[in-house]
N, C-alpha and C positions, 0 to 999 in steps of 0.2 A: 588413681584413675588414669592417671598417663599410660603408665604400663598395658595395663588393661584396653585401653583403646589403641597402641600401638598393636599389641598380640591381635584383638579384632579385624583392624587395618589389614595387617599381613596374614592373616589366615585367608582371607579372600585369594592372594598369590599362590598358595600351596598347591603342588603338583599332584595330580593321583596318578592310579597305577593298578593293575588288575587284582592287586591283595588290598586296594583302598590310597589311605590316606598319606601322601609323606610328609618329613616335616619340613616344616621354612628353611628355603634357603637360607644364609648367613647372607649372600650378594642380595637378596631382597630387602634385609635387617639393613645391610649396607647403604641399599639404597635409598631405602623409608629415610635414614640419619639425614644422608644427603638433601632428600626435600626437602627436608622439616629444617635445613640447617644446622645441625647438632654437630660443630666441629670439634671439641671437646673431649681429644680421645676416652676420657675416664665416663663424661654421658654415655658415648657411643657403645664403651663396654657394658656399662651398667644396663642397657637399652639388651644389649644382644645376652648378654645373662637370663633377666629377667622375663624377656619373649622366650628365650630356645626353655627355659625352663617351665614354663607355662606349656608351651609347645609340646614338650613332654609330657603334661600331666593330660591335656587334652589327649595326644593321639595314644595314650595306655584307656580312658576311659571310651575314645571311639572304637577301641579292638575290643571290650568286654561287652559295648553295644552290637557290636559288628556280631560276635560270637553268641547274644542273647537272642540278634531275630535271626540267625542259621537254626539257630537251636529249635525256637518257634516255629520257624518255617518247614522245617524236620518235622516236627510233631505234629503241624498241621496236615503233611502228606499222608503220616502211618494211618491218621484218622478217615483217610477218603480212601483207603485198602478196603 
């Protein structure tokens, strides 16, 4: 559960960008540590593993969304031809 509330935490930081979503900074992962007090280089790592890789599986599943309602939205235009 930690994990998973740290990745929530820092997905609110995430930058967009005219193709969408990017991913977490590592100076945001950095900085989250820093709050939370996590001095502990081996937390700190295990902290920035486990977010960037979550991080990863979120923004592969926001691009198959991303490309599901183009798809939609495509097929919704050809029908008002």
């Amino acid at each position: 559960m930690f994990y998973w509330n740290a990745f929530w935490t820092l997905h609110s930081s995430r930058q967009m960008s005219f193709n969408g979503a990017m991913p977490i900074q590592i100076s945001e992962i950095a900085a989250y540590c820093g709050l939370c007090g996590f001095d502990d280089p081996i937390i700190r790592h295990d902290l920035m593993t486990m977010v960037m890789a979550m991080d990863a599986e979120w923004l592969d599943l926001e691009t198959e969304r991303q490309k599901a309602v183009s798809k939609i939205n495509h097929l919704k235009g050809q029908r008002g031809r």
